[in-house]
N, C-alpha and C positions, 0 to 999 in steps of 0.2 A: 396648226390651229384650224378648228374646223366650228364656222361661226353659221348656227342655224339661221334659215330666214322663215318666221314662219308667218301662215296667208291659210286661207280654205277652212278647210274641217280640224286641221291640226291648230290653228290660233285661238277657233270657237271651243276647241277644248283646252285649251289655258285661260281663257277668260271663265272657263267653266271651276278650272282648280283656283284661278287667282280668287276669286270672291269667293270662295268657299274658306279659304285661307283668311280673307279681309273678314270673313264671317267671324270664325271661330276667335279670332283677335281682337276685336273689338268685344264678343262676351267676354273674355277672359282681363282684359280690362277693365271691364265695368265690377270683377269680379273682385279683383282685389283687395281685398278687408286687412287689416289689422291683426294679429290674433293668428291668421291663415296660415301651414307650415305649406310652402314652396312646392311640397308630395301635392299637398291638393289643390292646387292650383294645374297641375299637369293629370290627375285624374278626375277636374274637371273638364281638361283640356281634350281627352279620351272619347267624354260624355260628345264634348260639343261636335268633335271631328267627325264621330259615329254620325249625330244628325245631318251633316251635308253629304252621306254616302260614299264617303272617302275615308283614305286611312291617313296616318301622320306619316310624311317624307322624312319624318326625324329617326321615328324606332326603328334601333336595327341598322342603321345606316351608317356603314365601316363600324360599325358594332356599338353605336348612341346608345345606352338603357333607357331614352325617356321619351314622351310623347311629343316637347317642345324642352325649347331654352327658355330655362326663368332664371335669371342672372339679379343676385340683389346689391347695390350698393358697389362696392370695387370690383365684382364681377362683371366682365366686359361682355362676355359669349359663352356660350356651352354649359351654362349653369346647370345642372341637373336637378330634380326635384326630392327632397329630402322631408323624411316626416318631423329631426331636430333642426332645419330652417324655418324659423320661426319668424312670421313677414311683421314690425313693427311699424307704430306711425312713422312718417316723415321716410321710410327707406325709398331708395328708387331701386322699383324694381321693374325688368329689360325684360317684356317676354318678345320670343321670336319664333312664327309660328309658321309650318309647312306642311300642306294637303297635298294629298295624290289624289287625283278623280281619272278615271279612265284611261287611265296613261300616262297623265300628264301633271304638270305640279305647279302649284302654286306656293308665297313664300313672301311672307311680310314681317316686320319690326316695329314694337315700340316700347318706350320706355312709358312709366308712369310715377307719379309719387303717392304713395300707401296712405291713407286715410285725410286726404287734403293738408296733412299738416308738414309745409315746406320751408324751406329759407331763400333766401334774395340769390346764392349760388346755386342752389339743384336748379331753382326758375329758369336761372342765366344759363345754365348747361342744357337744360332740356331745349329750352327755346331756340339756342343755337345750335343743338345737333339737329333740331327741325327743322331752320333756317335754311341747315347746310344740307340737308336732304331735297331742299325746296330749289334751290340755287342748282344740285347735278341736276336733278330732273330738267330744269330749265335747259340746263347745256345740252340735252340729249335730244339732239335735232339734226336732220341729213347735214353732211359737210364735214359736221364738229369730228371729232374724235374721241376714242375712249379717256384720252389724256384730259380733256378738256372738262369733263365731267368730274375728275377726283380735283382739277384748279379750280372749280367753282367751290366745290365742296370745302376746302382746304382753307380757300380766302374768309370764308364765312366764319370759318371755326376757329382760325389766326386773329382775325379780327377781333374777336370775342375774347382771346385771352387761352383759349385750350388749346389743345395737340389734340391730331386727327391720329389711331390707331394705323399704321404701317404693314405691321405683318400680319392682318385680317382686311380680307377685300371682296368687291361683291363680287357679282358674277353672270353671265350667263345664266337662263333659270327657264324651261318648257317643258321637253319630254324629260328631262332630267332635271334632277336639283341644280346641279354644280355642272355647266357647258360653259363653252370658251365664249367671250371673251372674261380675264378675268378685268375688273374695274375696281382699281384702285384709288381711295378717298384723296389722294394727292396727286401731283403732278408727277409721272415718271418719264425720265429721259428716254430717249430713241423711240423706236416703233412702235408707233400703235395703232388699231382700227380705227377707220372710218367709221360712223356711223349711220346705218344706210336704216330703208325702212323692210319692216318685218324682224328686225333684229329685239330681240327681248331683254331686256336687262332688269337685276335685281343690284339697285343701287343702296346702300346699305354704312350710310354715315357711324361708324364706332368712337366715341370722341371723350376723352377723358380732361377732368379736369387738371395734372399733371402732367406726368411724360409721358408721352408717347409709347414707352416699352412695355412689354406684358411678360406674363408669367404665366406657364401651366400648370397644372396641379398633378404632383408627381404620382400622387395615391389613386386617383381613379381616371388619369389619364386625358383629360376633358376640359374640366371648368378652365377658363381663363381671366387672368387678374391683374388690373394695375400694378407695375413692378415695383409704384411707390405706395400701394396703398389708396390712391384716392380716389374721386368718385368716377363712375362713367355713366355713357347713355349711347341707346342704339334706335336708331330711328330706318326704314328700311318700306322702301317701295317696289312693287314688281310694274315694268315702266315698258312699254312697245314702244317701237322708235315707227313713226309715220311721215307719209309725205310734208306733214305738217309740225302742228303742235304733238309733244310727245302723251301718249294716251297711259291714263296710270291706271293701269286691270287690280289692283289690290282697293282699288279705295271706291266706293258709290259714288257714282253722278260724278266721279273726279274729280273730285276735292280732297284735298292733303288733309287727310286727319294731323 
């Protein structure tokens, strides 16, 4: 395992992809209508990445067809964007979005609900996959461990009534998408990192309102799905670990969207 530290010119170029990533996600957010097929929402997604002078970390990568993940309703990850997904009021729909700028990569998550029209459950799932995004990030301070971060994560989302996704985990995230450490949204037994400072983390709570088990989609290799059907949400920060408080390069001014 080889866990980057990064500092200098190489950090100020992740702070350069992370916000660029925080950029294109928040339009794409705001963008969400009713009516919209999932296709356009990811070559809106094309448009926005083009204006921060960066490309998508997603196309092309071990062979992704899309510009981002728009995952709707029991889609947990990997959603692809389709012209007969058709976005309806009330769906939650996951997008997860990643820039390359100069090297380097940025990589953030959120979930939303489609034309404001919700129920007292998607509320309670979205807010506690937030919660529970808000709660790793806390943990991810010199001393703790990677372990420590998916128990924070875990208690929030137990708490609430959900299961935290298992076999999807964040990661590592700078000159690469996907570098070691991997971080998992629960606690896992034996070894695991310290977390020092300069280390990057892309923490990335999956939380479904069911089981915990997922499914892949045999047909195009990709989308993955609640194994019972029921809802999820994905909420995802790109996070530096500092001498201090942990510093969150995906979001402005540092505040948890």
């Amino acid at each position: 395992m080889k866990i980057n530290i990064y500092k200098g010119s190489d950090l100020e170029g992740v702070r350069v992809a992370a916000q660029a990533s925080a950029y294109v996600l928040q339009r794409l957010c705001d963008a969400v209508t009713p009516g919209m097929s999932t296709l356009d929402l990811d070559r809106l997604a094309a448009e926005f990445i083009k204006e921060t002078g960066g490309k998508s970390a997603f196309l092309n990568y071990h062979g992704y067809p899309a510009q981002i993940c728009c995952s709707v309703n029991d889609v947990v990850v990997h959603g692809i964007g389709r012209a007969d997904k058709v976005i309806n009021p009330g769906d939650i729909v996951s997008l997860d979005v990643g820039v390359s700028v100069g090297g380097f990569t940025g990589d953030n998550a959120r979930s939303v609900v489609a034309g404001g029209v919700s129920t007292p459950l998607k509320d309670k799932l979205l807010e506690a996959t937030r919660r529970s995004l808000e709660a790793g990030i806390a943990a991810a301070v010199p001393g703790n461990r990677v372990c420590d971060i998916g128990a924070a994560v875990e208690k929030v989302v137990k708490e609430a009534g959900f299961s935290v996704v298992r076999d999807m985990v964040g990661h590592g995230c700078g000159r690469k998408m996907h570098e070691d450490p991997q971080v998992p949204n629960y606690r896992l037994p034996g070894f695991s990192p310290e977390l020092k400072p300069g280390m990057i983390l892309a923490i990335e709570p999956m939380v479904n309102v069911g089981t915990w088990r997922i499914t892949i989609d045999k047909e195009d290799g990709w989308t993955v799905r609640t194994a019972d059907g029921s809802l999820s949400a994905h909420f995802e920060h790109q996070v530096l670990i500092t001498q201090k408080e942990p510093e969150v390069l995906t979001c402005p001014n540092h505040q948890i969207a």
